[in-house]
N, C-alpha and C positions, 0 to 999 in steps of 0.2 A: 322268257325267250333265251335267257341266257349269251353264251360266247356271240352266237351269231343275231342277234338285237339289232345291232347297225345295218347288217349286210340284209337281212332279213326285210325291214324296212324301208328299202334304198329304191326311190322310184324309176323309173325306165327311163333312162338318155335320151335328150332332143331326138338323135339320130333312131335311137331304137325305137321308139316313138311310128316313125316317118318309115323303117323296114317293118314295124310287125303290121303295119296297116298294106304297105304295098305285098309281104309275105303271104296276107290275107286273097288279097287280090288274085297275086299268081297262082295260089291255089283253086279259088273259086273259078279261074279262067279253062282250068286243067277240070273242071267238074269234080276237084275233090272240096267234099264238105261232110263235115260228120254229124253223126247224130248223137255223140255225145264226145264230152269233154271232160278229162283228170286232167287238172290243173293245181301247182304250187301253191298255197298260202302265201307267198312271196309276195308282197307289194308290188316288187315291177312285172313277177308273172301273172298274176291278175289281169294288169293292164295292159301287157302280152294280148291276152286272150279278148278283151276286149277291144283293141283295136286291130287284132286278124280277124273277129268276126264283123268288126266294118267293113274291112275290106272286104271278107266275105258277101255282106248284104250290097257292097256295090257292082258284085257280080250275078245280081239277083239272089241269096240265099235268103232264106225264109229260116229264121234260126230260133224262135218261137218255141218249137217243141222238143231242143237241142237239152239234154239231159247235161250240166257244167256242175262237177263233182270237182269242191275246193279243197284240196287237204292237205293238213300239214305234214304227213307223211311222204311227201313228192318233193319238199325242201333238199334233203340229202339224202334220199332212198336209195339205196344198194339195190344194182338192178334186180334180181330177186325182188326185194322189195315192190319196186313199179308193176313186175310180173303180177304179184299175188291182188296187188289191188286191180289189174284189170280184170279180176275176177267179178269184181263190182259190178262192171260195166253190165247192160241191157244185154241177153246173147241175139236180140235182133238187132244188132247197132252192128250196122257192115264196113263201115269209118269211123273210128275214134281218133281222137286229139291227143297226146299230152305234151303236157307246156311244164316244160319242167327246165332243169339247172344242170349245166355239163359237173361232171364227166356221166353222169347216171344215164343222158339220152344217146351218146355215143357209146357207149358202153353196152347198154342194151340193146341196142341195132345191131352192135357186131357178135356180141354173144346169140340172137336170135337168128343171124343171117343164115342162109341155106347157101347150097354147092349153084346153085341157079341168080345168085343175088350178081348185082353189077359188079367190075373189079372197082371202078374208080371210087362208087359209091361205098367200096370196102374198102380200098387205101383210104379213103377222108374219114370214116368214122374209127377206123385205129390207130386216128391222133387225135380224134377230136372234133368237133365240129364248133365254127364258130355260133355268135351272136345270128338270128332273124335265120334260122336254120331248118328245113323243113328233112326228115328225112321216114321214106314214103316206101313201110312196109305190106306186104300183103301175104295172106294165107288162110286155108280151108281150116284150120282147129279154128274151134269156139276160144274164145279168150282166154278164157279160164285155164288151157290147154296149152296155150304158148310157151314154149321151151327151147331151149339150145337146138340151132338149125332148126327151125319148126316155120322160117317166115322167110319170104324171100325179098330183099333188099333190095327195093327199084329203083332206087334214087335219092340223092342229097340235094338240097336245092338250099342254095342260097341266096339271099337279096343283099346286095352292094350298097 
């Protein structure tokens, strides 16, 4: 595992804990839930994903037949990088998840954004986005197809 061994290992904070289960929540309230899921190897992303699909199922989701793709390639991925692997993804999965590590999920939000995306949810992803952060793009390309402006940015959502 090398330099990042500690960091890599490092479980989710009481607090993170308590926002990725209500983050869950407030998505599955909004009727978003995916059918599949790229997710970190990370120890506390894991746990990420398992406790927003609690929350999920306390919004009635049925996550059963939810495709959760673990890879350690989503650790430090260069947006590119996240790009090429949602190539992976199902081309019938009309929601996907990824539970991944800043700067790589703001980063790729605002590299993908289109002229139609939110401003505000574009001033917060061009610094950043914090912890239990949901940020909620959509678009007519197959996955595999997502590129610069190709997705239009609906939204940042965060849980406090």
């Amino acid at each position: 595992m090398g330099a990042h061994a500690g960091d890599h290992g490092r479980p989710l904070a009481l607090r993170g804990r308590t926002q990725a289960r209500q983050l869950g929540q407030d998505l599955g309230a909004r009727d978003c839930f995916p059918q599949a899921v790229l997710c970190s190897d990370a120890l506390r992303t894991r746990q990420t994903w398992d406790l927003v699909g609690s929350g999920l199922k306390d919004q009635g989701a049925d996550l059963a037949a939810v495709e959760v793709q673990v890879l350690a390639d989503l650790y430090d991925a260069a947006p590119t990088r996240l790009l090429a692997l949602l190539d992976r993804v199902d081309p019938a999965a009309t929601t996907v998840f990824v539970v991944g590590h800043e700067p790589t999920i703001s980063m790729t939000a605002g590299f993908l954004a289109d002229g139609d995306s939110d401003d505000g949810a574009l001033a917060q992803v061009k610094v950043g986005v914090p912890t239990a952060t949901a940020c909620v793009l959509t678009s007519t390309a197959q996955w595999g197809q997502w590129t610069a402006g190709s997705a239009t940015l609906q939204s940042v959502s965060r849980v406090s």
